[in-house]
N, C-alpha and C positions, 0 to 999 in steps of 0.2 A: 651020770650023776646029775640031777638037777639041784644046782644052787644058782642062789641069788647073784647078781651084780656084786662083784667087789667092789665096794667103795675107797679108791684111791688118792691118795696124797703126798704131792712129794716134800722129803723132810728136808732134804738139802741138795745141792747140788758137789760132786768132787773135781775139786782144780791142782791137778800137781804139774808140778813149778818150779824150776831151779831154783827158784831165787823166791822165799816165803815170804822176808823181810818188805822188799819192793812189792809184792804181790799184793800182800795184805793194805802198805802205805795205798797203793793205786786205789785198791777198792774203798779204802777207805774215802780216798778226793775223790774222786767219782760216782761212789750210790751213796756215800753217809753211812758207809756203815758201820760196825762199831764191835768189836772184839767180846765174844761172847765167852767162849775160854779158849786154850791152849792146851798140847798134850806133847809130851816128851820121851813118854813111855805107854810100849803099846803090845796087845796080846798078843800071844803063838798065830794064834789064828792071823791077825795083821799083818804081824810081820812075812810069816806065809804066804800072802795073796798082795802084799806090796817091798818086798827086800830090798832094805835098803831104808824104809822109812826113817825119817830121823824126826819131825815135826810138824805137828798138826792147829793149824789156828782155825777156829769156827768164827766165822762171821756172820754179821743180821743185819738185814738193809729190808726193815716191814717184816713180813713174813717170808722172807726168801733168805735162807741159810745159804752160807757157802763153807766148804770144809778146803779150803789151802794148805796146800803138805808138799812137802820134797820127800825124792829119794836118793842115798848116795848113790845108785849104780844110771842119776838119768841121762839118759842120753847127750842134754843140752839142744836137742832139734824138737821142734815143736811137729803138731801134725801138720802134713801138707794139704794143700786147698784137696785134694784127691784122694787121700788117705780116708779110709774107714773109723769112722769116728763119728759121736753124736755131732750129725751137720750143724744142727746150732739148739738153745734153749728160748724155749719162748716165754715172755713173763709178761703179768699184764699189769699196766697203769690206769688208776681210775678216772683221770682227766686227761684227754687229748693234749694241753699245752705242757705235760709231762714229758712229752718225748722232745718239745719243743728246748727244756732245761735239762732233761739228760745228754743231748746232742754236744748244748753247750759245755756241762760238767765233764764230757768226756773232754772235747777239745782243751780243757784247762788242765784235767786231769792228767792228759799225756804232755802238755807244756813244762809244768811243775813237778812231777817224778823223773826222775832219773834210773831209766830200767829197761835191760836192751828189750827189744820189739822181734819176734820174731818175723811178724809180717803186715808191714809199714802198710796201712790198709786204715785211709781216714773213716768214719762216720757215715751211712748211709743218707739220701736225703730223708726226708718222711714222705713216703712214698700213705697214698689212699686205692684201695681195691674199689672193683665195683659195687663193692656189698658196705663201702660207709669204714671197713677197719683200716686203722693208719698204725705204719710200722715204723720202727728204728730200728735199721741195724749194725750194730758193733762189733770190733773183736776188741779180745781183751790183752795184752801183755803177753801170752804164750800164744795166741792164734785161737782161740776157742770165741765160737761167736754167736752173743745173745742177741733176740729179737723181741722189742721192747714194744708192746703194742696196744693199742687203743680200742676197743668196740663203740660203734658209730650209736648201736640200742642204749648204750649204760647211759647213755647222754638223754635219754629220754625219759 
């Protein structure tokens, strides 16, 4: 079958979390982001492919959704550094001294919540490749770890 290039875009990303409450607070002090809705009740089909679910907060930091949800049956263990899991998310900022203040937002961010860590893992430095792109990397409250990054071209 010859078709076209799918033109892709991701609409959110899924963070399930013991704990919604602290989840949602963190992302809040840390990207700014801001509670888009809530969900309490959810289809056959969801509960199907997540048992257990109990509630779901969508958040928006720009155009980056995040959907934070618990399940009653979760384990309480996060993934480990070696476990099979999306290794990390990468998101991009349009000015390099962004990752300079997300860096800081985090470190303030985990001073002022109170919300256990599953894996005590400070802030990367901002590292620069040899192609000009500079990274941040973070974990977040459950261990899932995004990469916050710069292109050296957007600057030009």
């Amino acid at each position: 079958m010859n078709r076209p290039d799918i033109a892709l875009t991701v609409n959110h990303i899924a963070i399930q979390t013991d704990d919604v409450e602290a989840t949602t607070a963190w992302y809040r002090e840390f990207l700014g982001a801001t509670v888009e809705w809530e969900l309490d009740a959810f289809s056959g089909l969801t509960h199907d492919r997540l048992p257990g679910i109990r509630k779901l907060v969508e958040l928006r930091a720009g155009e980056v959704r995040l959907h934070v949800f618990d399940r009653a049956d979760h384990s309480g263990q996060g993934p480990g550094p070696r476990d099979y899991q999306f290794q990390h998310v990468g998101i991009v900022v349009d000015d390099k001294q962004d990752l300079v203040v997300l860096r800081e937002r985090w470190l303030r961010a985990k001073d002022v919540t109170t919300l256990k860590w599953l894996r005590e893992e400070p802030p990367s430095d901002i590292v620069v490749d040899s192609s000009g792109m500079s990274s941040l990397y973070v974990l977040d409250p459950n261990g899932l770890e995004f990469e916050f990054i710069h292109f050296a071209e957007a600057d030009s």
